[in-house]
C-alpha positions as CSV (number, residue, x, y, z in Angstrom):
1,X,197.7,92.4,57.1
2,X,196.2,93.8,60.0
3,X,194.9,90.9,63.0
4,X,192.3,93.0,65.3
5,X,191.5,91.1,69.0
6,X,187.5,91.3,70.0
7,X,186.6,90.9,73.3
8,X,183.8,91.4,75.7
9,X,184.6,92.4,79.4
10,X,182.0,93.2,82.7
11,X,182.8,96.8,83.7
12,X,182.8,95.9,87.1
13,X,186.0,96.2,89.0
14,X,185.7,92.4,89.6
15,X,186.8,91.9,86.1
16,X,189.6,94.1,86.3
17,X,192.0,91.5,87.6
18,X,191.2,89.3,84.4
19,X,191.3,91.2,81.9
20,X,194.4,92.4,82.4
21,X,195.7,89.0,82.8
22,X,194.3,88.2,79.5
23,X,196.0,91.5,77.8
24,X,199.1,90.8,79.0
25,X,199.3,87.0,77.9
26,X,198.8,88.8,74.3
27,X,202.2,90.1,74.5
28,X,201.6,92.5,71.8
29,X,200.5,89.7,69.3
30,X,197.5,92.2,67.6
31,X,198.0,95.6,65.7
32,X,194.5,96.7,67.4
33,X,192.3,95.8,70.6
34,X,189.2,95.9,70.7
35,X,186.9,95.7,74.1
36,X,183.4,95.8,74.1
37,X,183.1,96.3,78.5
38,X,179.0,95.5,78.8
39,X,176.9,96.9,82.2
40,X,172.9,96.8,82.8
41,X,171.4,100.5,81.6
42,X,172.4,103.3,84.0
43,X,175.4,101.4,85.8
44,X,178.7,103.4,84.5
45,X,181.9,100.5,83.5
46,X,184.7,101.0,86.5
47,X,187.3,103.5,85.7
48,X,189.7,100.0,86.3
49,X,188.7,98.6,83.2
50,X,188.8,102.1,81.4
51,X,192.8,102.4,82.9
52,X,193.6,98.8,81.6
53,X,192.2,99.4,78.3
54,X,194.2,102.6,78.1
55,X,197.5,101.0,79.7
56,X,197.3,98.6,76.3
57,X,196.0,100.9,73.9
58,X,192.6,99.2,73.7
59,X,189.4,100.8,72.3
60,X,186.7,100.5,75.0
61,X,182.9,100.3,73.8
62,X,180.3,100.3,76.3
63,X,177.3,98.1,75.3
64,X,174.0,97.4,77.6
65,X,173.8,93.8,78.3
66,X,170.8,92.2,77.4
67,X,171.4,88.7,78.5
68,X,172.9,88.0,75.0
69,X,176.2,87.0,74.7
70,X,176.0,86.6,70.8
71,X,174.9,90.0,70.3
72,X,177.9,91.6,72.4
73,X,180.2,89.5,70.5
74,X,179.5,90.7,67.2
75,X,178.9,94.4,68.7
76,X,183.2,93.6,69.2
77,X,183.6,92.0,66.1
78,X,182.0,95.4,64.2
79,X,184.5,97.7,66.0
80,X,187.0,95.7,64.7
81,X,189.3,97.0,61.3
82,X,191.5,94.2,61.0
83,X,191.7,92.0,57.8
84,X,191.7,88.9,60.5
85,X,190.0,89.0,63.9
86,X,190.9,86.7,66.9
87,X,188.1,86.2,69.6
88,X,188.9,85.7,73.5
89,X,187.2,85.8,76.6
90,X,188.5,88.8,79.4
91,X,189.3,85.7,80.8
92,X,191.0,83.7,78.8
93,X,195.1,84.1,78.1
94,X,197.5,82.9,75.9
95,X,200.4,80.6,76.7
């Protein structure tokens, strides 16, 4: 069984901080990562968030936000291959 982790991050370099607080509270729980990082049109994602999703073997999406939360959450939740998916927030981490 494979469990897949969705989640949605800013790419601003703001959010870097969290979301790698958030990774490494998964302390390699999941067989796959998957981060959805969401910017307005023409704003690139900060190369931080692009290093922490490489430094835990994360695949990074970049999505336009469009003031819906719902719709990048299930942008995360297709990416995902997992037979189970677990959802948390770039800001969120696991005791």
């Amino acid at each position: 069984m494979k469990l897949s982790l969705a989640m949605i991050a800013k790419g601003t370099a703001e959010e870097a901080d969290y979301l790698q607080n958030a990774l490494l509270s998964t302390n390699n729980i999941f067989d796959e990562i998957v981060i959805v990082a969401n910017a307005p049109q023409g704003v690139k994602i900060a190369p931080e968030i692009k290093s922490i999703c490489d430094k835990f073997n994360a695949t990074m999406y970049k999505a336009e936000w469009k003031e819906d939360f719902a719709e990048m959450r299930n942008i995360s939740f297709d990416k995902c291959t997992g037979d189970l998916i677990f959802w948390m927030d770039s800001d969120d981490v696991i005791d």
